[in-house]
C-alpha positions, 0 to 999 in steps of 0.5 A: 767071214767077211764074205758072210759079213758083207751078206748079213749087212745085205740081208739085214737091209732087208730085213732077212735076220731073225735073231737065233741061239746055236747049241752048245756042245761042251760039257761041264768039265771038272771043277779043277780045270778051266771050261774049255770054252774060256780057253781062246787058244783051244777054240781059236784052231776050231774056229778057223776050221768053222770058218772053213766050212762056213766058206765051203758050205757057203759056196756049195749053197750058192752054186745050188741057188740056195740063199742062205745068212747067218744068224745067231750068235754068228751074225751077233760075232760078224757084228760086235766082233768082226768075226767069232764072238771069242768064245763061240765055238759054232756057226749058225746059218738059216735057209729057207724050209722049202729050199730042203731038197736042194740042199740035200742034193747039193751036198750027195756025194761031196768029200769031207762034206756031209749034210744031216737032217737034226731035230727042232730047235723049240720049233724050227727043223735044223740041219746040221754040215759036217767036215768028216774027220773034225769035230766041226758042225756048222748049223742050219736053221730051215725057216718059213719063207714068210720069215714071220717073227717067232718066240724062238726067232723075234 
């Protein structure tokens, strides 16, 4: 994450960071138990798997000439935290829409690796990294590449 952290600081000189929300994953458990998102010692495992994705997904991006930053609560955890915000349970990066195909290509093929076109997030297309076999997903949010200030991105 420091690496991630060193391109935020970078980016944000630039100017290159909305502000986004990721997705929660959890359901509600039962009233009895503790919410598993309150539980450091089950997300801390899960987070060091994110960080690994990150690194991978990072990586793979960079070799394909595709810049990407982090974002939402991932860069609000890079900042206040130095790390994960304790009880986040993703990762949120953004890249540019018009970089889709190359990122599409970047992935074909790799093992354990898998990238999938997801839906809107209010009215930004997402896509999603996966690690096959972990129930891990690293978030991409595909931006304009004008960066202009939106209701979901101010």
């Amino acid at each position: 994450l420091a690496q991630v952290t060193l391109r935020a600081s970078v980016a944000l000189e630039h100017g290159r960071l909305p502000i986004a929300i990721g997705r929660t994953l959890m359901s509600a458990p039962p009233a009895t138990e503790r919410p598993v998102w309150l539980d450091l010692d089950c997300l801390q495992p899960r987070q060091q798997l994110l960080l690994s994705l990150t690194r991978a997904t990072v990586e793979i991006l960079e070799a394909a000439s595709v810049p990407c930053w982090i974002t939402g609560g991932t860069l609000l955890g890079a900042l206040r935290h130095k790390g994960f915000v304790p009880h986040d349970d993703d990762v949120d990066l953004e890249c540019f829409e018009a970089d889709l195909d190359s990122i599409v290509k970047a992935f074909e093929g790799r093992q354990r690796l898998s990238f999938r076109l997801g839906g809107l997030w209010k009215e930004t297309r997402v896509g999603h990294v996966r690690l096959d076999g972990a129930d891990v997903e690293l978030d991409i949010f595909l931006r304009e590449a004008e960066l202009l200030e939106l209701p979901d991105f101010p």
